[in-house]
C-alpha positions, 0 to 999 in steps of 0.5 A: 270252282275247280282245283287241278291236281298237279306234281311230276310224273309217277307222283300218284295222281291219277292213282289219286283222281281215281281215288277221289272220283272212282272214275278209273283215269288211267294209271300206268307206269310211265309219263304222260298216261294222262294227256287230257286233264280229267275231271270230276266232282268230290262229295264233300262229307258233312255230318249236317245233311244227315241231321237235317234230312233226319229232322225233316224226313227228306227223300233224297239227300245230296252232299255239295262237291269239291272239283278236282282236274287232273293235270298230265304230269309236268317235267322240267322244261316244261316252260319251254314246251318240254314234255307236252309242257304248254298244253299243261300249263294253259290247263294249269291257268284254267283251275282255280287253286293247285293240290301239288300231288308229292311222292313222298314213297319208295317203290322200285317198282314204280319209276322215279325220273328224278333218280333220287327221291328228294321231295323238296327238289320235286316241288322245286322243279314245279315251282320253278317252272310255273315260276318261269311261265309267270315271268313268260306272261308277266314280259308279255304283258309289260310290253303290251302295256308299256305301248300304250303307258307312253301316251301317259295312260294312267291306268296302263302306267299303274299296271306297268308299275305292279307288273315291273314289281311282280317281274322283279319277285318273280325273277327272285325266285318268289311267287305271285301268291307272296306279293299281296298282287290287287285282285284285278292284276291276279284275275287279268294276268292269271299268274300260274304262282298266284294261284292258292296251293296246297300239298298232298305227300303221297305216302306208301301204306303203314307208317309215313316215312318222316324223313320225307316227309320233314321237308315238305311240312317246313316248306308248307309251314313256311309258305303258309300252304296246307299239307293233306298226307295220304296213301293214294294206293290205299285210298284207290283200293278202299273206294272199290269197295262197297260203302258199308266195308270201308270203314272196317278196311280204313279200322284196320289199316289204323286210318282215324280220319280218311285222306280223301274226307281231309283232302276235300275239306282241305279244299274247300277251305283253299278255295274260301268256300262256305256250305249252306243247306236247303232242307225239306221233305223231298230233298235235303241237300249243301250248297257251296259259295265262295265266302262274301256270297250274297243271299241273291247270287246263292239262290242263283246256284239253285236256279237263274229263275230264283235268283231273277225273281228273288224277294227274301231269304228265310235262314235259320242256322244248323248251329241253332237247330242242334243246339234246340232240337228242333226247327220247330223250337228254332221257330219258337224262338224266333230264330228264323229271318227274314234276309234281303238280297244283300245278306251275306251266306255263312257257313251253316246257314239253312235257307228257303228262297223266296222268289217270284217270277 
């Protein structure tokens, strides 16, 4: 599952992606310096593997990732074909979710092509666009199955009846992700507002500037979408340097918590994900599976052979094993089960896969 990175030229994401992926995406100052979206996978922090991989001596520990695309910048119009417009948006429908990347900083340096620096309106512009590619897709859709709603086709009816629905919200100017749309309407149709969203302010370094940032908080409050706020610049500068010196630079840049540890759990709380571990002596490592995954289908994330041969799941909870000390303990308190192929994943869970083939 992969979240694409999204906003108006000169926002900061590339700056952004760089942070996130140390993958030096190029960051220049003017539009367009990404034309092909780029992608990278985010280690997602997690306190538990080091406790795990401390209790069973493992050799090699490996975090789960967050997948990030970073998309060109989209300008008005874009709808149209505007900018490098249609390529954008196909790219957009691709990903999973949206981080809708905010310039929330003042920098003469930097250019801003709306003039003023108005948050609220930036989003707008986006929101509109992807507002309008829905309606796009959304007439598209009504005329392909209103041929066939004549011959008295029930499910086509039915589809008509959710899609006529959906043209009206959307020519209210609401989106997809505000109409409670069945699953199969989201997943056939792909609508660019129905995607899950989060917002990221890029703020300049020091103290965020609250009057920028007040609007955005009111519109994420409103539409019920996280808000992750970060200084892309800084972010991008601290994951140049080595891994023992970041935590001093983000203490004496007066960071308790840094932005991209929250924007990654930020999304994997977007895109409903749980983290279960695999644990032993060679490696300890977090898996990530969309919440309502079955054990079966989780063991196929570690290899089709495990999920073709699959016979139980042993799952004890990491909760369980901090609380007793032990796995030893786990054991003796019969805390570890026996789960069949049905068993849905939690967060936490700590799983051996039975399997034979």
């Amino acid at each position: 599952m992969e979240i694409g990175i999204v906003g108006l030229p000169n926002v900061g994401k590339s700056s952004l992606f760089n942070a996130l992926t140390g993958a030096g995406a190029a960051v220049e100052n003017f539009p367009f310096t990404t034309i092909e979206p780029n992608i990278g996978v985010v280690p997602l922090p997690d306190a538990r593997l080091g406790r795990l991989a401390e209790e069973w001596a493992s050799a090699k520990v490996t975090p789960a990732g967050i997948r990030f695309v970073d998309i060109a910048g989209i300008v008005q119009g874009a709808s149209e074909g505007q900018g490098l417009g249609n390529k954008f948006l196909a790219h957009i429908r691709s990903v999973d979710a949206i981080a809708h990347v905010v310039r929330c900083f003042k920098d003469d340096n930097v250019v801003n092509i709306m003039g003023e620096l108005d948050p609220d309106s930036a989003v707008a512009i986006i929101e509109t666009e992807l507002l309008l590619a829905d309606i796009q897709q959304c007439q598209r859709s009504l005329d392909k199955y209103s041929k066939v709603a004549k011959s008295g086709d029930k499910g086509a009816i039915a589809k008509c009846n959710v899609l006529n629905d959906a043209m009206k919200a959307f020519n209210e100017g609401r989106p997809a992700r505000a109409l409670d749309l069945p699953k199969d309407i989201l997943d056939e149709f792909q609508f660019l507002t129905g995607k899950p969203l989060l917002y990221v302010a890029n703020t300049g370094e020091g103290q965020p500037d609250e009057g920028l940032l007040s609007p955005l908080r009111e519109r994420a409050s409103k539409e019920g979408a996280a808000l992750v706020t970060l200084c892309t610049k800084l972010e991008a500068e601290i994951v140049q340097l080595p891994p023992e010196e970041r935590a001093a630079y983000y203490e004496s840049a007066g960071i308790t918590s840094p932005g991209l540890a929250r924007l990654a759990q930020a999304g994997k709380d977007l895109l409903k994900l749980v983290c279960f571990f695999t644990a032993g002596p060679q490696e300890t490592r977090a898996w990530l599976v969309g919440k309502g995954t079955s054990a079966v289908k989780a063991a196929g994330k570690i290899h089709t052979d495990i999920e073709r041969g699959f016979i139980r799941a042993e799952i004890y909870r990491y909760a369980d094993l901090e609380k007793l000390g032990s796995y030893k303990a786990v054991q003796e308190k019969n805390l570890v089960t026996l789960e069949g192929k049905d068993y849905e994943m939690k967060d936490g869970d700590c799983a051996y896969f039975r399997f034979s083939v």
